[in-house]
N, C-alpha and C positions, 0 to 999 in steps of 0.2 A: 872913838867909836865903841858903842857896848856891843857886846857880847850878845848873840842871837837866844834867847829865851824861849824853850820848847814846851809845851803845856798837848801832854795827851790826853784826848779826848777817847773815853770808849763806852760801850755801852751796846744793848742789842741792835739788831735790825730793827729800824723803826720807832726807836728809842729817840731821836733828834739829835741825834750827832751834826750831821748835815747842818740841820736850822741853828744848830749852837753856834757851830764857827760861822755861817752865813749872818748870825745876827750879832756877832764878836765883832766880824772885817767892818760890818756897817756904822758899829758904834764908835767904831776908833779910824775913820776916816781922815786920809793924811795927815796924821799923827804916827804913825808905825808903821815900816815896811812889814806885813803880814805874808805868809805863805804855809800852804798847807800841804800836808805831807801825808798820804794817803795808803792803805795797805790793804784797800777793797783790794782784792783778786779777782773776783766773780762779776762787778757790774759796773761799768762805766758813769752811770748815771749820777752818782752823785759829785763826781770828781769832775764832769760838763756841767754839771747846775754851776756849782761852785767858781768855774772859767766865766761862766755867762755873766756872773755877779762881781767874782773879785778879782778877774786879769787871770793870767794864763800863768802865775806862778806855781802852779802844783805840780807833785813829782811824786810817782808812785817808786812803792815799796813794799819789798816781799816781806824783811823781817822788820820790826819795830825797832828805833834808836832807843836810847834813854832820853827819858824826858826828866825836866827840872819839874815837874809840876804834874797829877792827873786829874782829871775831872772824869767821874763817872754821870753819864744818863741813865735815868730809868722812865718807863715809860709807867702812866699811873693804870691805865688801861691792861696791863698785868695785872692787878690787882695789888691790895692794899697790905698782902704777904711779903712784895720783894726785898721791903729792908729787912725784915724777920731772919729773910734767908739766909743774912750773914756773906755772901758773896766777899770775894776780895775788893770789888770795886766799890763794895757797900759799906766795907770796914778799913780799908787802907787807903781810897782815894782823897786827894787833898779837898775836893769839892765833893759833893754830890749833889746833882741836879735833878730834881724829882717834875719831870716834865708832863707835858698832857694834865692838865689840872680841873682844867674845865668839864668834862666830862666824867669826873670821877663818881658824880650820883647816877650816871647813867648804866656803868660798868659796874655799880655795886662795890664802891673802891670808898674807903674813910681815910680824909685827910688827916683825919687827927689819930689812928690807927698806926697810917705813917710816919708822921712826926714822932707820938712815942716813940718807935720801934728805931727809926734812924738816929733820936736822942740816946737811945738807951746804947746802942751799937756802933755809933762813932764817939762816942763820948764828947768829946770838944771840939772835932773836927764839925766842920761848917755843912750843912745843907741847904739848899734855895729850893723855894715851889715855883713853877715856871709854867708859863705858856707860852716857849720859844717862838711859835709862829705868828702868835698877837703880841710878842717884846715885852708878856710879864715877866717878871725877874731878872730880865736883860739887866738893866742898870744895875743890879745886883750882882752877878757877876762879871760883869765889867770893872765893875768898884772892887769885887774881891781880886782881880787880874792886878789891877794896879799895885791896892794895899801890897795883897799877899807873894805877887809875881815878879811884878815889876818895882816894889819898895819903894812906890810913890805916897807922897804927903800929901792932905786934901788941902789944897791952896786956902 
C-alpha cells in the first residue's frame, strides 16, 4: 500500500483554490483515493461545494500539516504585479498556478509581464497559465502531479 501523498494548495481568496482541487478529484477519477483537507475557518462553502462533487471525504483543520508538495494560486485579475511581489508562494512553491487568464486584457493584466516576472523569480521552478474553471491547464498539472508528485512514467 503507498504511502498517502499530500500536495498543499494555497493562494488568496478567490484565487481558485477550490476549482484546483475540484478539477484535480475530476481528472484522476478512480484512479486515486483523493481527500481534502481544509483549514477555511471562516466559511463552509467551499468544503460543501467540494462534498457535492467529490464524496464526503473532507476534514477541517485549524493548523496546516506538512505537505510533500505546495502549489500556489494566483489570481490574474490582481494584476500582472503579483509575481513581481516575490511572495513565498511565488518564490518557494513547488508549482505556481497563474489562474483566471482569460480575462486579463480586460483587468489591464500582461500575460507576458507575468511570465517574465515568475521566470525571473522562480528560476526553474515550474509555472502553468490556467483557466481552472474552463480545465485550461488542468492536464498540465495533472501531468505535473504525476511526474513530480507521484513519480509516475508516461506509459
Amino acid at each position: 500500500m503507498r504511502k498517502p501523498v499530500r500536495i498543499g494548495v494555497g493562494g488568496a481568496v478567490g484565487s481558485g483554490k477550490t476549482a484546483l482541487a475540484d478539477r484535480r478529484c475530476r481528472a484522476l477519477p478512480g484512479q486515486y483515493e483523493l481527500a481534502v483537507v481544509t483549514n477555511d475557518i471562516y466559511t463552509k462553502e467551499d468544503a460543501e461545494f467540494l462534498i457535492r462533487q467529490g464524496g464526503d471525504n473532507l476534514a477541517p483543520t485549524v493548523s496546516p500539516e506538512p505537505v510533500g508538495s505546495h502549489v500556489d494560486v494566483i489570481d490574474v485579475a490582481e494584476g500582472d504585479k503579483i509575481p513581481r511581489t516575490g511572495g513565498p508562494g511565488i518564490t518557494r512553491s513547488d508549482l505556481l498556478v497563474i489562474n483566471k487568464i482569460d480575462p486579463a486584457p480586460s483587468v489591464g493584466a500582461s500575460l507576458d509581464v507575468m511570465e517574465r516576472d515568475a521566470r525571473r523569480l522562480r528560476g526553474a521552478r515550474p509555472f502553468i497559465f490556467a483557466d481552472l474553471v474552463r480545465g485550461i491547464g488542468v492536464p498540465d498539472v495533472v501531468s505535473w502531479i504525476k511526474s513530480e508528485v507521484l513519480f509516475e512514467t508516461a506509459a
